[in-house]
N, C-alpha and C positions, 0 to 999 in steps of 0.2 A: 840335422835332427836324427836322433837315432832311432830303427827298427827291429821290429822282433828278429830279425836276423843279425842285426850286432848281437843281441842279447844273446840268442842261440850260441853267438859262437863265442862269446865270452865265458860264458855258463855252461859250456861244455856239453849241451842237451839239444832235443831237438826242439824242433819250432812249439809243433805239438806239449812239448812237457812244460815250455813256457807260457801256452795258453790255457793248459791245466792249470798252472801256476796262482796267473794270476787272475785266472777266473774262481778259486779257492775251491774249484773240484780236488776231490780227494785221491786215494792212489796214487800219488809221488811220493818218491822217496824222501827223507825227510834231508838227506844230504843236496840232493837237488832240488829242491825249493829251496834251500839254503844259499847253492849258488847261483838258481835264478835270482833272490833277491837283492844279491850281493851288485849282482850283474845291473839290475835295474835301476839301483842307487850312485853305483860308477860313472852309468851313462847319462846318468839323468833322462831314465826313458819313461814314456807317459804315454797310453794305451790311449787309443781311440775308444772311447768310453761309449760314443752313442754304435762304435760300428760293433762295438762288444753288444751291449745292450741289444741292440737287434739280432745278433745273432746265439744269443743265447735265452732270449726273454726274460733279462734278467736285468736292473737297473743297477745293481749293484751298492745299491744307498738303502741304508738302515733309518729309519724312521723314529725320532725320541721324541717324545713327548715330556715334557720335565711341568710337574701340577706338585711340589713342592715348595715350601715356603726360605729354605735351610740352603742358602748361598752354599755354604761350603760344601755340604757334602753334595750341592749340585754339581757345583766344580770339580768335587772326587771323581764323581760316577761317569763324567764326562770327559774327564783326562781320561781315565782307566778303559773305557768304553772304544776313546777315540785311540790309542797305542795299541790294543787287543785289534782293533776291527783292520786299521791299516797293514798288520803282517797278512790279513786277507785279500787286500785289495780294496777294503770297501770302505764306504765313507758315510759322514751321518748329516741328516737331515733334520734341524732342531726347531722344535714349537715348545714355546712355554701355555702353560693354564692354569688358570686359577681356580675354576671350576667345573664340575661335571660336565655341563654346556660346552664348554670351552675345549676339553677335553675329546669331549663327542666328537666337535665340528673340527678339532686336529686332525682327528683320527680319519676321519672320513676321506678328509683331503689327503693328507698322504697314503690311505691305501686305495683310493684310482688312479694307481698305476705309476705313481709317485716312487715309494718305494717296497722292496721286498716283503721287509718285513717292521713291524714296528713296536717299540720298548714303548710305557707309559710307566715311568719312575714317579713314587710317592702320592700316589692320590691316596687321601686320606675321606673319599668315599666311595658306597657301592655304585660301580659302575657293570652296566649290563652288556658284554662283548658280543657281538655276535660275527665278525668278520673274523677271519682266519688270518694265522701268520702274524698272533697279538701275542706280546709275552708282557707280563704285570709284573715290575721290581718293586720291591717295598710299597707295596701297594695293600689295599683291603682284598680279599679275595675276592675272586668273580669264579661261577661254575663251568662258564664258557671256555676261559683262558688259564694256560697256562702262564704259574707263577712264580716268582724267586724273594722271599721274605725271610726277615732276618729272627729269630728264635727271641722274642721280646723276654718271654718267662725266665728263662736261662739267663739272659743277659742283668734281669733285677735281681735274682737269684746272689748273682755272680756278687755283684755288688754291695750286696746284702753281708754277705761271708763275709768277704774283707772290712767291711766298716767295723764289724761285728771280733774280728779278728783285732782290730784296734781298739777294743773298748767301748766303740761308737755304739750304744744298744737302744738309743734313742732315738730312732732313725723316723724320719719325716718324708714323705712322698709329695711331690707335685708333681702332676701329671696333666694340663687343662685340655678343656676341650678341643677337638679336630686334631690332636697329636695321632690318633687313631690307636688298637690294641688295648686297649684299657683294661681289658678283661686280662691278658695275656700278663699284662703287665703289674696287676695286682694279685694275680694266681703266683707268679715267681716270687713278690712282696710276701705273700703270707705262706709258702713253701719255707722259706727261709725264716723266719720266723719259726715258725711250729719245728723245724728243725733242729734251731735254735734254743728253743725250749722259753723263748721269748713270749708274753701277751700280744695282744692284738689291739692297739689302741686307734680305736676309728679316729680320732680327733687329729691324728697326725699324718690323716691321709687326704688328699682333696684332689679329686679326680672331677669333679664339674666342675671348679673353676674356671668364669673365662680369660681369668690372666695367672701366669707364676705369681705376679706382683701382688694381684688381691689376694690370693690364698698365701701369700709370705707375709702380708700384713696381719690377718689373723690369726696365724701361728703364733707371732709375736707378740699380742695384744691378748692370749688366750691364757690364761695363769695355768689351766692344764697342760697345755703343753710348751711352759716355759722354757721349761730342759731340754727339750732337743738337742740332739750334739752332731747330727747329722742328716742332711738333704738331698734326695734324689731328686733330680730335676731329668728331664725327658732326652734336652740334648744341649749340642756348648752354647747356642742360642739363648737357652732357657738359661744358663748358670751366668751369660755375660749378663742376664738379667737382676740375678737375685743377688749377687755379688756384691757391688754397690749398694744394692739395698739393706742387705745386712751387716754392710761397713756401718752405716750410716746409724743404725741403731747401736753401734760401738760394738757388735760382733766381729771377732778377728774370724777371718777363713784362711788355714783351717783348725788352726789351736782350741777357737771356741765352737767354729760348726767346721764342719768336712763337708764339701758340696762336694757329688760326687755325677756326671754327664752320665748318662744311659746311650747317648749316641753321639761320640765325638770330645775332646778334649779340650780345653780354651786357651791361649796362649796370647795375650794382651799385653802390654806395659803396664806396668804399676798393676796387675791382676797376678794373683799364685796361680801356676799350673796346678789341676786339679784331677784326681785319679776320675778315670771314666772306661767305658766300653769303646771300645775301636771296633769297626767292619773294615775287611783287607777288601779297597776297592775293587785290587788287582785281579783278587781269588773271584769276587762277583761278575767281573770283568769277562773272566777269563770260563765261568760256567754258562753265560748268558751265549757265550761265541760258539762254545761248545753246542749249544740248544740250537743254535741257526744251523749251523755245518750238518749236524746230524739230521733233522727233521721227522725223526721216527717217534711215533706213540711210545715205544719202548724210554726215549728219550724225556720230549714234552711228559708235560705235569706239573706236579708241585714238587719246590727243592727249600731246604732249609738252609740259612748261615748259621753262624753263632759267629759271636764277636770276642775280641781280647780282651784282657783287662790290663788296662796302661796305669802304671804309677809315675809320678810326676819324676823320680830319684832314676828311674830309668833312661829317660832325657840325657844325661850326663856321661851317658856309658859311651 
């Protein structure tokens, strides 16, 4: 079994810069940490984690909580999360929840002394932090905690333009409840619009909906808003939703509507890829790491993403 003194001498440093290394203190050079970790991956060497831990007060495990409903982009945020943390040394420690309660009683248990620190991705309600060493991704805001959310307004905005750019000026919103941002997300809607030089027709908007599927039944059954030519739905969840549904009423997508994802793109058999907003997990990944390593007020806060805008003809490139 190999020791931090193979490693040393492989890596050309001393014991010391490999303990800096991969305890993810800072001040090494960026070329020796490079071939500490080279070093590490050669030998297949693997740290006495409890004798770390004791001796740095540090367990080296990041704490996720994952209180989202959206498989996929759970799986984003936790590839991206899990490839960022490991050039650190550290590793994650996964609780799902479904609700605030759930959420709480996560929380609790992984910060006595479980782990460092702890992510809570997607809660889509007000939760009250009061422990340290919390950071809130795509989450509702809390005053307590430090958070990383993705720029809703901007992103309907975005989407707004390009349909608008196609002709699409009949543009339709579903948004239902517990999606969270609703505010954010109908300020960007009617930004673009008025920009636009577009009206504002309420009828094409349904934001308390409790399903995509009840609020696309009444669009459809509404003679005001029979023309629609285009669909914002919230994420690819929602669009694997309304899809089928508006086959079904002899709607082709997207010649006769353009569904367009807010969060994430859908990629199905026998379903059109459909233009939508992308978040780069890797960039959210890779600010969240940043936020642990550093740990200063100057750092912590609020940080905003904004998202791409993916066209389906881009796929092919």
């Amino acid at each position: 079994m190999s020791t931090i003194n193979d490693v040393s001498r492989l890596a050309g440093v001393s014991k010391a810069t490999v303990s800096r290394v991969l305890s993810g203190s800072r001040g090494v050079k960026e070329a020796s940490r490079q071939a500490v970790l080279k070093a590490v991956d050669e030998l297949n060497y693997r740290p006495n984690v409890i004798a770390q831990s004791l001796l740095s007060q540090s367990t080296g495990c990041i704490g996720v909580i994952c209180a989202q409903e959206n498989i996929n982009q759970t799986t984003g945020y936790l590839y991206a999360l899990e490839k960022q943390l490991s050039q650190h040394q550290k590793h994650l420690l996964l609780r799902f929840a479904n609700s605030k309660h759930e959420v709480m009683n996560a929380l609790d248990e992984l910060t006595s002394g479980l782990c460092d620190d702890v992510l809570i991705i997607g809660a889509r309600f007000p939760l009250n932090i009061t422990q340290e060493n919390v950071i809130l991704v795509d989450c509702m805001e809390s005053e307590n905690a430090p958070s990383l959310h993705y720029d809703h307004a901007f992103a309907v905005e975005t989407a707004c333009n390009y349909l608008i750019r196609q002709n699409r000026r009949q543009i339709a919103l579903i948004y239902p409840q517990g999606n969270g941002f609703a505010d954010q997300v109908l300020l960007g809607y009617k930004l673009a619009l008025e920009r636009n030089f577009l009206p504002f027709n309420r009828n094409l908007v349904f934001m308390d909906a409790t399903s995509s599927s009840v609020a696309l039944q009444e669009l459809l059954n509404n003679a005001t808003t029979l023309n629609f030519n285009a669909l914002l739905v919230a994420d690819d969840q929602e669009a694997q939703r309304v899809i089928p549904q508006l086959q079904a009423f002899n709607k082709s997508v997207p010649d006769d509507i353009m569904v367009f994802s807010l969060a994430g793109t859908l990629q199905m058999p026998g379903v059109p890829t459909i233009p939508a907003i992308e978040y780069s997990m890797d960039v959210m990944a890779a600010r969240i790491v940043g936020w642990l390593n550093e740990k200063t007020q100057d750092v912590l806060g609020s940080g905003v993403l904004r998202g791409d805008l993916f066209l389906p003809e881009m796929r092919k490139r």
